[in-house]
C-alpha positions as a LaTeX table, in Angstrom:
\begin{tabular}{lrrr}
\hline
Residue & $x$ (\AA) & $y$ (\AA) & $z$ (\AA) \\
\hline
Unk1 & 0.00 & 0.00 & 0.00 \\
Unk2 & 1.74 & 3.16 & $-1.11$ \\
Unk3 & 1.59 & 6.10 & 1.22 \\
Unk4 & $-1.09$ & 7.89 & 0.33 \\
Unk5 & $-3.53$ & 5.05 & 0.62 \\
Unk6 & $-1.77$ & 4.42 & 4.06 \\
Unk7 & $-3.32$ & 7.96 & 4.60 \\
Unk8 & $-6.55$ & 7.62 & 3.62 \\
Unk9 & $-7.10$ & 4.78 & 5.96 \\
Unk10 & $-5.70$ & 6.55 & 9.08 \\
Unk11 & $-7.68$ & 9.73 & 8.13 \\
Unk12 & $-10.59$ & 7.22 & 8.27 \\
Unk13 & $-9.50$ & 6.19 & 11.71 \\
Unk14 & $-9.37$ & 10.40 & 12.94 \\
Unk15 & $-13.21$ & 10.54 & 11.08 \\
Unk16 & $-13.81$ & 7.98 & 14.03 \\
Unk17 & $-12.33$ & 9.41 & 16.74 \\
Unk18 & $-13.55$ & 12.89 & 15.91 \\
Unk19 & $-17.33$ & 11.83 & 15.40 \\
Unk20 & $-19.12$ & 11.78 & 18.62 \\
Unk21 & $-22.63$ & 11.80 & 19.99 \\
Unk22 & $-23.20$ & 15.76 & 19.44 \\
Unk23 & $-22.06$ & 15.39 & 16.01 \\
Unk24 & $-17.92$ & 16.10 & 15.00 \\
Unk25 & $-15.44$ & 17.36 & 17.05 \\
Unk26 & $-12.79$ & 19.40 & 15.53 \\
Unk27 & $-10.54$ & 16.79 & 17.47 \\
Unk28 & $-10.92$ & 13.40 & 18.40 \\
Unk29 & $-8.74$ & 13.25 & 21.27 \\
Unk30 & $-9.82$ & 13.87 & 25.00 \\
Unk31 & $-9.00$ & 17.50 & 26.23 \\
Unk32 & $-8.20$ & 19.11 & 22.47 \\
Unk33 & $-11.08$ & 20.82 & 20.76 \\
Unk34 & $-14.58$ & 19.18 & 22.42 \\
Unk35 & $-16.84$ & 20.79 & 20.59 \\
Unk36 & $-18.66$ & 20.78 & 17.18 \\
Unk37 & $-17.55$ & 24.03 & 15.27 \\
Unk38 & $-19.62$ & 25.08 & 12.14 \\
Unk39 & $-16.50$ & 25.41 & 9.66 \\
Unk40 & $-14.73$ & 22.49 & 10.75 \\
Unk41 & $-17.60$ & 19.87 & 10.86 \\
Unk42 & $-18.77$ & 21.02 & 7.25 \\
Unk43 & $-15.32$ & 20.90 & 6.17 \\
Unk44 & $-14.65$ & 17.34 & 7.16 \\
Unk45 & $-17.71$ & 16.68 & 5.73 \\
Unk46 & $-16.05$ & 17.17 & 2.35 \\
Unk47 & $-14.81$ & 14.03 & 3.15 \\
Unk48 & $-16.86$ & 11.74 & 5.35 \\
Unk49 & $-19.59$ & 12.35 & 2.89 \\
Unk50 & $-17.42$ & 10.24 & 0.44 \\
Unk51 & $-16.92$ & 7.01 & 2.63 \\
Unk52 & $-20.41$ & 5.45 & 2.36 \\
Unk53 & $-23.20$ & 5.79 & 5.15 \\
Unk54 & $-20.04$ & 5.38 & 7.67 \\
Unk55 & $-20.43$ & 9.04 & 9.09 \\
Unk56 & $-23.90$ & 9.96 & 7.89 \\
Unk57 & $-25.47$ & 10.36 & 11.31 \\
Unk58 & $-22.76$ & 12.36 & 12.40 \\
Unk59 & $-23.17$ & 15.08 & 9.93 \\
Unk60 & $-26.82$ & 14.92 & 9.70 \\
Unk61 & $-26.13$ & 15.40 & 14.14 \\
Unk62 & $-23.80$ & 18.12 & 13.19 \\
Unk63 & $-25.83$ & 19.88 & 11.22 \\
Unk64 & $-28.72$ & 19.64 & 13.39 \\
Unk65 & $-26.33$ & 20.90 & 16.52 \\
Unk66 & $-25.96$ & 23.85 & 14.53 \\
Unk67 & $-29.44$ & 24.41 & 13.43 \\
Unk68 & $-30.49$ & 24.07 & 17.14 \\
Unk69 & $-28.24$ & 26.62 & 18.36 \\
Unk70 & $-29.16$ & 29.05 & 15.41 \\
Unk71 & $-29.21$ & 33.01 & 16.84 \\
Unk72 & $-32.23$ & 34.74 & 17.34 \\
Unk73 & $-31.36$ & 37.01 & 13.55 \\
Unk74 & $-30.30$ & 33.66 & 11.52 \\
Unk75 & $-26.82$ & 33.60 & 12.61 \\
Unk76 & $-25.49$ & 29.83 & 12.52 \\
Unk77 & $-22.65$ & 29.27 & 15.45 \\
Unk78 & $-19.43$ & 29.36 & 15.11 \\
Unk79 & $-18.78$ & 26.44 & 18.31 \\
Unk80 & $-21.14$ & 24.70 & 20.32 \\
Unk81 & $-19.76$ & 22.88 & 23.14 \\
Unk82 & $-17.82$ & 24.56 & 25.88 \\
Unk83 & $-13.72$ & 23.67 & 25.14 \\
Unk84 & $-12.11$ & 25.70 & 27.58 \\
Unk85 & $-12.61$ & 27.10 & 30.79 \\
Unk86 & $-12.42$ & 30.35 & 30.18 \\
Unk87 & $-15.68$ & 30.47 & 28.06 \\
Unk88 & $-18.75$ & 32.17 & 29.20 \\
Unk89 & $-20.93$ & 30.21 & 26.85 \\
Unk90 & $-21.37$ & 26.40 & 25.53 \\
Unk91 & $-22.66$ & 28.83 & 22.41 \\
Unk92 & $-20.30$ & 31.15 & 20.22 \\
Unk93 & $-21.30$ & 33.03 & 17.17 \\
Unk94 & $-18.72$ & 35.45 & 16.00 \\
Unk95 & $-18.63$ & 34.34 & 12.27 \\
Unk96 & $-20.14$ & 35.23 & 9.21 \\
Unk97 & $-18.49$ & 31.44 & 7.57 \\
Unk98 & $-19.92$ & 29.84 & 10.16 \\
Unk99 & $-23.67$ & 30.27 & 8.38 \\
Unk100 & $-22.25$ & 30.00 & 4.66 \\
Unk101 & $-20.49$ & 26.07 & 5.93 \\
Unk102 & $-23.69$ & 25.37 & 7.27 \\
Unk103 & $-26.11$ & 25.76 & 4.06 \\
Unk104 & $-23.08$ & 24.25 & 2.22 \\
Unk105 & $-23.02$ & 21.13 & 4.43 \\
Unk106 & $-26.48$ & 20.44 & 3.87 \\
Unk107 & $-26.76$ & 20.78 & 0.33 \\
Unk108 & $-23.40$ & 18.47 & $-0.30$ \\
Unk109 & $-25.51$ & 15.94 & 2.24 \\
Unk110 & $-28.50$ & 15.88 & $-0.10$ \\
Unk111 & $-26.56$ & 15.56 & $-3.03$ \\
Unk112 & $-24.10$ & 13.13 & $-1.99$ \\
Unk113 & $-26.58$ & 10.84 & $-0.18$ \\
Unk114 & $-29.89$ & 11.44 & $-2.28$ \\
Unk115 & $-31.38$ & 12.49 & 0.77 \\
Unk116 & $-33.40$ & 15.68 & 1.04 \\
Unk117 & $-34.44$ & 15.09 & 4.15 \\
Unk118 & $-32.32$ & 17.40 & 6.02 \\
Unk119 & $-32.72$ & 20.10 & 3.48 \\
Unk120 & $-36.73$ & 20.23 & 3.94 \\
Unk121 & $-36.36$ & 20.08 & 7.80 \\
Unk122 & $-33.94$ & 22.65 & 7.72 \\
Unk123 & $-35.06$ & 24.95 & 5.58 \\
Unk124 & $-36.40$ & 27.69 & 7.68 \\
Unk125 & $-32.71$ & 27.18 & 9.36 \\
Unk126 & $-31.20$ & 27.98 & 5.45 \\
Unk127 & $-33.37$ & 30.74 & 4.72 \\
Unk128 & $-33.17$ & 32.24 & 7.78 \\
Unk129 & $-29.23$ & 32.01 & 7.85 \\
Unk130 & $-29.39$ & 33.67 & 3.90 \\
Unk131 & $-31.12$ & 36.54 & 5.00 \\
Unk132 & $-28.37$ & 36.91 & 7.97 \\
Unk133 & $-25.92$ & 36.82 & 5.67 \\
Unk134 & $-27.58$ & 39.86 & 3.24 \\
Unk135 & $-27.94$ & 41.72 & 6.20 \\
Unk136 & $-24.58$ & 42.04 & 6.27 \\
Unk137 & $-24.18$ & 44.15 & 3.17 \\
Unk138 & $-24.29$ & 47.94 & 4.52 \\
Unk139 & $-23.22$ & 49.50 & 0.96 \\
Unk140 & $-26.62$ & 47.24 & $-0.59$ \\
Unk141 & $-24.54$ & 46.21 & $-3.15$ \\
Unk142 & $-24.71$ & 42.91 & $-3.29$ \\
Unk143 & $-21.52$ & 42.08 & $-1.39$ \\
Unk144 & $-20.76$ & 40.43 & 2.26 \\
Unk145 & $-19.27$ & 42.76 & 4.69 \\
Unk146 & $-17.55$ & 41.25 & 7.92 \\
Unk147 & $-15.96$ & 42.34 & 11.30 \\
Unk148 & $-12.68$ & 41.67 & 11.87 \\
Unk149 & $-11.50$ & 38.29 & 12.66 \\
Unk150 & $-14.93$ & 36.93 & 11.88 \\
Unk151 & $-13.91$ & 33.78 & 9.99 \\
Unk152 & $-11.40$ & 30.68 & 10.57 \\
Unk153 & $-8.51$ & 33.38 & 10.68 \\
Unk154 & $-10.48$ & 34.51 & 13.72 \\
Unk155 & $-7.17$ & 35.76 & 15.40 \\
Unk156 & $-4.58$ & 36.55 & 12.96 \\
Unk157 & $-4.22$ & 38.30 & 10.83 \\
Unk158 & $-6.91$ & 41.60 & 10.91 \\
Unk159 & $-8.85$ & 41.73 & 7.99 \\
Unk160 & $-12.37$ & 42.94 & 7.68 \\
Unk161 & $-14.57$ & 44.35 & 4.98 \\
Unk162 & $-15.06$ & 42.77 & 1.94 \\
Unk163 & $-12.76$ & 39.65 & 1.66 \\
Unk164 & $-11.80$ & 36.80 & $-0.74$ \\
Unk165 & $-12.57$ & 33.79 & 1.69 \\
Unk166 & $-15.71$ & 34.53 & 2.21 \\
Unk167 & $-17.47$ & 35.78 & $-1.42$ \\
Unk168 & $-15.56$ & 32.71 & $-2.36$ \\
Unk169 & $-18.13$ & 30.55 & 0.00 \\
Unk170 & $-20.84$ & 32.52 & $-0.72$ \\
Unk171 & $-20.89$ & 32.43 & $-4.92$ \\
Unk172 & $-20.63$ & 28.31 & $-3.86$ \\
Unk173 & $-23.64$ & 28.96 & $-1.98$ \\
Unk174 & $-25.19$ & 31.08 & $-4.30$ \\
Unk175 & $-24.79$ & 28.44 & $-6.90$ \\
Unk176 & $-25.98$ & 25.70 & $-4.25$ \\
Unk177 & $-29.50$ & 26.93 & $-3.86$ \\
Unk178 & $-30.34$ & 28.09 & $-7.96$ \\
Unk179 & $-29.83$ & 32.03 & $-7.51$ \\
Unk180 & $-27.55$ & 32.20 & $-10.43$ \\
Unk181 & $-28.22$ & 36.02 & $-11.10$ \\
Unk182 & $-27.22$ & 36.93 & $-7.86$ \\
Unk183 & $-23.91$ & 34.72 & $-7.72$ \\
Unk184 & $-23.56$ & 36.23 & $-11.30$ \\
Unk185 & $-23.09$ & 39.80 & $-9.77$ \\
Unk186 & $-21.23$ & 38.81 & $-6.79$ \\
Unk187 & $-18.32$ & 37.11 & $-9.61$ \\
Unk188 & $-18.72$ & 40.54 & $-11.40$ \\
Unk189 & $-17.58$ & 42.58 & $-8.81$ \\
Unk190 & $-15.05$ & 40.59 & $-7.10$ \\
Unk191 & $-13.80$ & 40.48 & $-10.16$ \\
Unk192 & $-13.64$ & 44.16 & $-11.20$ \\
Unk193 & $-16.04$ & 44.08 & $-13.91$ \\
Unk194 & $-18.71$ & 46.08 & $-11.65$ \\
Unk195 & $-18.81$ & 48.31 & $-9.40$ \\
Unk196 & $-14.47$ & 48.30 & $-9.73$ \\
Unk197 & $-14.15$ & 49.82 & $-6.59$ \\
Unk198 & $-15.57$ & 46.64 & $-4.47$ \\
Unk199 & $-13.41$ & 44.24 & $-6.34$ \\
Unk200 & $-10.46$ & 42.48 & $-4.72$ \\
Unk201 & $-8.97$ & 41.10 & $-8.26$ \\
Unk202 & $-5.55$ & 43.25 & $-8.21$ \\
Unk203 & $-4.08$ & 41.87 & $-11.70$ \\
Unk204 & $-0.48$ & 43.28 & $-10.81$ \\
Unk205 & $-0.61$ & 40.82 & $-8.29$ \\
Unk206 & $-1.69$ & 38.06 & $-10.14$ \\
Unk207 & $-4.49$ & 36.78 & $-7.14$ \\
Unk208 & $-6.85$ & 38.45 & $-4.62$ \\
Unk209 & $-6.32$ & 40.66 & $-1.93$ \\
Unk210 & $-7.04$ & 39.43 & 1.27 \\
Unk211 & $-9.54$ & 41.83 & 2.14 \\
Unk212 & $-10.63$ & 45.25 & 1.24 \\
Unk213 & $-12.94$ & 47.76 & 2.28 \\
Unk214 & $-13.87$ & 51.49 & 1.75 \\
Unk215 & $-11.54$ & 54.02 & $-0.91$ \\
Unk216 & $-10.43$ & 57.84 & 0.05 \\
Unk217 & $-9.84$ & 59.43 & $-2.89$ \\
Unk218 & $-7.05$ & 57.38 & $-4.37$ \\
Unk219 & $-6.45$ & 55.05 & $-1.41$ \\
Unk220 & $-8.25$ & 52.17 & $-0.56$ \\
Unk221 & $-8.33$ & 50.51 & 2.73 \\
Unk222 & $-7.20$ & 46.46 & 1.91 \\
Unk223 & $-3.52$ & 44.39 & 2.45 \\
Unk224 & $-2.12$ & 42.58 & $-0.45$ \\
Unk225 & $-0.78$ & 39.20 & 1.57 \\
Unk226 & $-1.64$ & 36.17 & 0.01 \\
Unk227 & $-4.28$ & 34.52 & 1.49 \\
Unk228 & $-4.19$ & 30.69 & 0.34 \\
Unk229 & $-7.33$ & 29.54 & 1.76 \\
Unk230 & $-9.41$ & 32.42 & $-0.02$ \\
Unk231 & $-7.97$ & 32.15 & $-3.34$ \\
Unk232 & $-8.04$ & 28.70 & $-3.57$ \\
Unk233 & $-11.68$ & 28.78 & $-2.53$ \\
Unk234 & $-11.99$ & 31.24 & $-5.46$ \\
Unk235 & $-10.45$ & 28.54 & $-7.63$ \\
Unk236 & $-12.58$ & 25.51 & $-6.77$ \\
Unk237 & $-16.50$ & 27.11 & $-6.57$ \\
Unk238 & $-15.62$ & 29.03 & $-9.56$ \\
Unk239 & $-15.64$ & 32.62 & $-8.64$ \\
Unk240 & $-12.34$ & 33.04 & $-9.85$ \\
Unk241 & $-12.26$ & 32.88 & $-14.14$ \\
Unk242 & $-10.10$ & 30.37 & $-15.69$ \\
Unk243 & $-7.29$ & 32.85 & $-16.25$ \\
Unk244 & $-7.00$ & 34.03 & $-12.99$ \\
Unk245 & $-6.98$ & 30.45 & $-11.28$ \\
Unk246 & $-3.76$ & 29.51 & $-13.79$ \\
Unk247 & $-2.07$ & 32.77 & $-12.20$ \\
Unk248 & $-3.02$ & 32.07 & $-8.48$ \\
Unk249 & $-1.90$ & 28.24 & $-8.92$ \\
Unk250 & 1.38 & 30.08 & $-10.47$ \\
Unk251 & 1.60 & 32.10 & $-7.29$ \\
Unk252 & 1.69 & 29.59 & $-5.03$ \\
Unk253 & 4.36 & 27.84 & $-6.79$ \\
Unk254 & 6.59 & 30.31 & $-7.87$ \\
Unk255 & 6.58 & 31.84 & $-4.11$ \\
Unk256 & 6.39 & 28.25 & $-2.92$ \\
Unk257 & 3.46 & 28.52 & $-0.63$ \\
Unk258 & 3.31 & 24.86 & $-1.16$ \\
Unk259 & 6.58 & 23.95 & 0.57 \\
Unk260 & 7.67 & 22.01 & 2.52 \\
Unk261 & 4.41 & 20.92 & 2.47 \\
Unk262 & 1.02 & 22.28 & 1.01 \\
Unk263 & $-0.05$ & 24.78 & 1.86 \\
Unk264 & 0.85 & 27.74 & 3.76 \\
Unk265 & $-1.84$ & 29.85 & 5.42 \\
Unk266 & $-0.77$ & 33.63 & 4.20 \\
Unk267 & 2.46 & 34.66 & 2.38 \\
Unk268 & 4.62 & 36.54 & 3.04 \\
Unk269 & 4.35 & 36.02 & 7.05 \\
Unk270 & 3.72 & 39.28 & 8.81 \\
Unk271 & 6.13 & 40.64 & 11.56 \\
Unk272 & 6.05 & 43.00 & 14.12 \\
Unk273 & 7.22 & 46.35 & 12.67 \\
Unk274 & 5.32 & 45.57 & 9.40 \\
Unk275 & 2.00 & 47.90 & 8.15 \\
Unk276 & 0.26 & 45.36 & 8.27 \\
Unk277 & 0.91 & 44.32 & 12.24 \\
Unk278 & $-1.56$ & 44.65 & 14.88 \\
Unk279 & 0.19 & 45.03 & 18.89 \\
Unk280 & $-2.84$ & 42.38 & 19.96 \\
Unk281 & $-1.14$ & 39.82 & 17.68 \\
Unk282 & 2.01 & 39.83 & 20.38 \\
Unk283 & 0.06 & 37.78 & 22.39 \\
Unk284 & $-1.64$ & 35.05 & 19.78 \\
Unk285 & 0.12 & 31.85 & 18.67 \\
Unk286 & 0.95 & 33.17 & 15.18 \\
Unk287 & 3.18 & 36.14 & 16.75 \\
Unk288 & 6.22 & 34.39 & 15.19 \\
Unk289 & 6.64 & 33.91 & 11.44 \\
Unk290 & 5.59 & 30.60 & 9.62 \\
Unk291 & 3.90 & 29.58 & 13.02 \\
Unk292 & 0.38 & 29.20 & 13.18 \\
Unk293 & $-1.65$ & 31.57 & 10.95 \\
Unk294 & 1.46 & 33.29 & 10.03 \\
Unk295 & 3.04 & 31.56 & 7.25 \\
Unk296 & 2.44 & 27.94 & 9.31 \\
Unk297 & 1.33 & 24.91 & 7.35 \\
Unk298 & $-2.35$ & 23.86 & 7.30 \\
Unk299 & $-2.66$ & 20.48 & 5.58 \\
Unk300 & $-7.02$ & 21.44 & 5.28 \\
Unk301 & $-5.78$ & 24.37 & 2.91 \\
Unk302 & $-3.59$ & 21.80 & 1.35 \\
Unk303 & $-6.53$ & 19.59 & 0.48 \\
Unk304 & $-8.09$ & 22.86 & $-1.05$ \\
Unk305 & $-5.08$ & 22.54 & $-3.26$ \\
Unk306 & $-5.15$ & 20.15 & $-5.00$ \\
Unk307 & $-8.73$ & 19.82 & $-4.98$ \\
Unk308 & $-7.62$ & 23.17 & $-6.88$ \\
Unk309 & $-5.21$ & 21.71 & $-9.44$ \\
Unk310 & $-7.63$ & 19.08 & $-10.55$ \\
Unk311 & $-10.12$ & 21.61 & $-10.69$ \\
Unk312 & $-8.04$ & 23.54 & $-13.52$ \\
Unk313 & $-6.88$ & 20.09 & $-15.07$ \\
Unk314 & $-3.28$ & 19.69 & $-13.46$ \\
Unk315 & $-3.63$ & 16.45 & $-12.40$ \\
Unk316 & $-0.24$ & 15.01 & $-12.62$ \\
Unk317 & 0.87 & 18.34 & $-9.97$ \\
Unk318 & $-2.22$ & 17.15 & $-8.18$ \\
Unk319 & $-1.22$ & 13.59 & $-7.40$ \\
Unk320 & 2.48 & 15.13 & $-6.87$ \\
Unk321 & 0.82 & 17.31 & $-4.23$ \\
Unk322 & $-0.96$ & 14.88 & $-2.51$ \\
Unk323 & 1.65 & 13.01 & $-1.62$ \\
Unk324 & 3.20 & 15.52 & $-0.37$ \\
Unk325 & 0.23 & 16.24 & 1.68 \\
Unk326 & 0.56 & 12.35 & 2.99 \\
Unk327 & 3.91 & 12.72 & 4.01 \\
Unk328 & 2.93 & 15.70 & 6.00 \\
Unk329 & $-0.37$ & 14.16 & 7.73 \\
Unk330 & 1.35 & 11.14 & 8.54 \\
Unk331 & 4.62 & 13.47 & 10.81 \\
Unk332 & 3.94 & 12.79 & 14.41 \\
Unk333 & 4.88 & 15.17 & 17.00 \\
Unk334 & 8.02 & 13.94 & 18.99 \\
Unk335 & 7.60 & 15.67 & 22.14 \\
Unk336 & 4.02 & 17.64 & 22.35 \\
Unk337 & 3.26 & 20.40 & 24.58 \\
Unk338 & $-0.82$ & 21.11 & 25.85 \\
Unk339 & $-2.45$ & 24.09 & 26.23 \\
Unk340 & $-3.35$ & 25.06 & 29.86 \\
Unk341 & $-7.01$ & 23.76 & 29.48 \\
Unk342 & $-6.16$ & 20.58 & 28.11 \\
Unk343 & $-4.06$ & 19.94 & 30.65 \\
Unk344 & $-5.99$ & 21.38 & 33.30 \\
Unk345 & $-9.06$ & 18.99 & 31.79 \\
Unk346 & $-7.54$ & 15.68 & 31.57 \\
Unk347 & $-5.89$ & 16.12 & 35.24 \\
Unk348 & $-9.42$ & 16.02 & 36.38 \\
Unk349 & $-9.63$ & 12.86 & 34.47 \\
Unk350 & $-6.37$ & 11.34 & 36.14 \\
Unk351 & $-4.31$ & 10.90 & 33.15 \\
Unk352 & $-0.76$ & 11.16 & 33.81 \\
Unk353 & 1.65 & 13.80 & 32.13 \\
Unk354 & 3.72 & 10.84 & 30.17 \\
Unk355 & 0.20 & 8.90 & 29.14 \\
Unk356 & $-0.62$ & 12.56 & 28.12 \\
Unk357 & 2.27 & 12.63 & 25.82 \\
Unk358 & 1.76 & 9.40 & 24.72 \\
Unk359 & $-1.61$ & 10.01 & 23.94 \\
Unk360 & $-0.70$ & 13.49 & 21.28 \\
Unk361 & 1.83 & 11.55 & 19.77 \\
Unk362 & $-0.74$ & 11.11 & 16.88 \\
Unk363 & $-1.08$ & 12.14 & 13.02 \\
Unk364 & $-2.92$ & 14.22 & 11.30 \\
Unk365 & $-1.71$ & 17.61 & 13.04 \\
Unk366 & $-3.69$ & 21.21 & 13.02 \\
Unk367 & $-0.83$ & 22.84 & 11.29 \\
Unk368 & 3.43 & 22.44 & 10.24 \\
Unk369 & 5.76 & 24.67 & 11.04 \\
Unk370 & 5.92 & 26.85 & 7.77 \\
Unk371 & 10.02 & 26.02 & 7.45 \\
Unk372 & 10.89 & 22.98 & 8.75 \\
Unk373 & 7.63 & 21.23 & 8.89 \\
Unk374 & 7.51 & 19.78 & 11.67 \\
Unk375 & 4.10 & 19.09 & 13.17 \\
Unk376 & 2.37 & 21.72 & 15.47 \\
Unk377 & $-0.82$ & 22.23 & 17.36 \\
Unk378 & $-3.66$ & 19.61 & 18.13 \\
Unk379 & $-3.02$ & 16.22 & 16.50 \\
Unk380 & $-6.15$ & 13.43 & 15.07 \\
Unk381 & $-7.69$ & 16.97 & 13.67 \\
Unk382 & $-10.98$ & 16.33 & 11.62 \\
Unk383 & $-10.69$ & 18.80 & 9.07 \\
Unk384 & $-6.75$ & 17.75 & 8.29 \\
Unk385 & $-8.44$ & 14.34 & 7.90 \\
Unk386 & $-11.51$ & 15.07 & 5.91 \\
Unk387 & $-9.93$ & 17.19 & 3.43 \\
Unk388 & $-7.24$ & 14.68 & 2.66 \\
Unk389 & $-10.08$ & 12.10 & 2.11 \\
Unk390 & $-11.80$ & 15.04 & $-0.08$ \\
Unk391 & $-8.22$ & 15.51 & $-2.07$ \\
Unk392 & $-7.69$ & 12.15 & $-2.69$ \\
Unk393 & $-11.09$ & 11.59 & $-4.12$ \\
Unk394 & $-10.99$ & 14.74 & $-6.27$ \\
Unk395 & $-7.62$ & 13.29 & $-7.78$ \\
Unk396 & $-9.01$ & 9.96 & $-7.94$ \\
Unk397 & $-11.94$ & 10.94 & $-9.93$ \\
Unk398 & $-10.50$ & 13.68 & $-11.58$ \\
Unk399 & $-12.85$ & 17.03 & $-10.86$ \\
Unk400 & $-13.11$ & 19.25 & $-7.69$ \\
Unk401 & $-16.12$ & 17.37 & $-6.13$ \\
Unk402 & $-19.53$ & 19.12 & $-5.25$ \\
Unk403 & $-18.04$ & 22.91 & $-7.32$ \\
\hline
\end{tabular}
């Protein structure tokens, strides 16, 4: 068995781990993340959806955790489940992707499964969460405006306004539920040929800005790092035209954003003295370049990828890639550190500090280091998992599945 079918059947073994009672966990081992976030239990969904009826209940649970906890306006969570102590609430919602995963999830679930069944209970939940979502569009021009932090990068690096990561997720969900016109406009301006001054295409760059907002005269509030998870989105629903997806895959490889190992969450990393630096980002794990959300390694965005490649044909790259992306969810960490909380949680449980380590010496890692790629944060992580099992069936089959 070559190594990335060795892979695929240990990401299968995370899917199990992670998928609990409430629905997934964005971890599946005790004391890491215990709880069912929107973004990551959609996202593994990618995957899960593809290995038979094995993890149906737990998505259709997910999604109905979600749809339970839905705000009073439409707003989907972004966590239910209380994961540290310092929470004030088993409910978060600060999020604006957190209600895009959501109608997402259920429409792959009906069309992976033949089973409308969750899209007909929950569609009060889906409308309800759309007209959230076009609430958020002060300007009335069609677009998505968020608050800083208010999606996965939800403490590093500041962005807010109009950004790439999330138009990308809502032209897929645009698509998703028949409102063509509108998704139509929404590709129009991000792409500068409406309404310029919304659009986040900068073709001297070659790929999107990160975010943008409101212009003075002849300056513009946005930043021009490359964020990989937007633009890759951007690639795979579609919102980004055939000509720009050839120059953001050419991006990525001529910076190499895909090494060591795909893919790196922004480029270039962002240090303190830059304009683009924040003083609250001294105290957040990605304070140090190629760490965390800096520059680190998130083998989810490399799924996105080369579910990318394959969706602009490059499938030889794309297999290339994924093995890559094996060899990088299959690193275990040598000698892992824990959080306060976890370890504060599992001493009330009575495990040991060395059965501790023993216990996070696992694969399938939150994130590399972005030089030496070695494996960082929480190991048996679902949406590492899921979107390996998503990238290996996009290059098995050859097209980006469900976009």
């Amino acid at each position: 068995m070559d190594l990335t079918k060795q892979a695929y059947q240990k990401a299968i073994d995370v899917l199990k781990h992670c998928a609990k009672p409430a629905g997934f966990y964005a971890s599946g081992l005790p004391g890491g993340y215990e709880a069912v976030w929107a973004r990551d239990s959609m996202t593994t969904s990618l995957g899960a959806v593809m290995l038979g009826n094995d993890f149906k209940k737990t998505i259709a649970k997910s999604i109905a955790l979600l749809a339970k906890n839905q705000g009073e306006m439409g707003q989907i969570p972004n966590c239910v489940g209380s994961y540290n102590t310092d929470r004030e609430s088993d409910v978060t919602y600060n999020s604006v992707d957190s209600s895009l995963w959501f109608i997402i999830g259920n429409f792959i679930y009906a069309r992976q499964y033949n089973d409308a069944s969750l899209l007909k209970k929950y569609g009060g939940n889906i409308a309800a969460a759309l007209y959230w979502l076009r609430a958020q569009d002060p300007d009335n021009v069609g677009l998505i405006a968020q608050q800083p932090t208010n999606d996965w990068q939800d403490a590093f690096p500041h962005k807010y306004g109009y950004t790439i990561h999330i138009h990308a997720l809502y032209y897929a969900v645009l698509k998703m539920i028949g409102d063509n016109k509108r998704a139509e406009e929404v590709k129009k301006i991000i792409n500068g040929e409406k309404r310029k001054y919304c659009s986040l295409y900068d073709s001297r760059m070659g790929y999107y800005y990160p975010w943008a907002w409101k212009s003075h005269d002849a300056i513009r509030e946005h930043e021009e790092w490359f964020d990989a998870a937007g633009n890759l989105l951007a690639v795979i629903t579609g919102l980004a035209p055939s000509a720009i997806a050839k120059k953001i895959l050419n991006h990525i490889e001529k910076q190499k954003i895909n090494r060591p190992y795909p893919c790196k969450a922004i480029w270039p990393p962002i240090k303190k003295g830059d304009k683009e630096w924040r003083d609250y980002f001294a105290l957040c794990d990605a304070r140090e370049p190629f760490h965390y959300l800096n520059g680190g390694v998130w083998p989810f965005i490399g799924g996105l990828y080369i579910a990318a490649l394959v969706k602009m044909k490059q499938f030889k790259k794309a297999q290339a890639e994924l093995e890559l992306l094996a060899k990088a969810n299959s690193r275990i960490i040598k000698n892992p550190s824990s959080p306060d909380y976890i370890i504060s949680s599992l001493e009330k449980k009575r495990i040991s500090g060395d059965e501790l380590k023993k216990m996070r010496q696992k694969e399938f890692n939150e994130w590399l280091d972005g030089k030496t790629g070695e494996p960082m944060g929480e190991p048996y992580q679902a949406w590492s998992a899921g979107m390996y099992i998503y990238a290996y069936e996009c290059v098995k089959r050859k097209r980006a599945l469900f976009f």
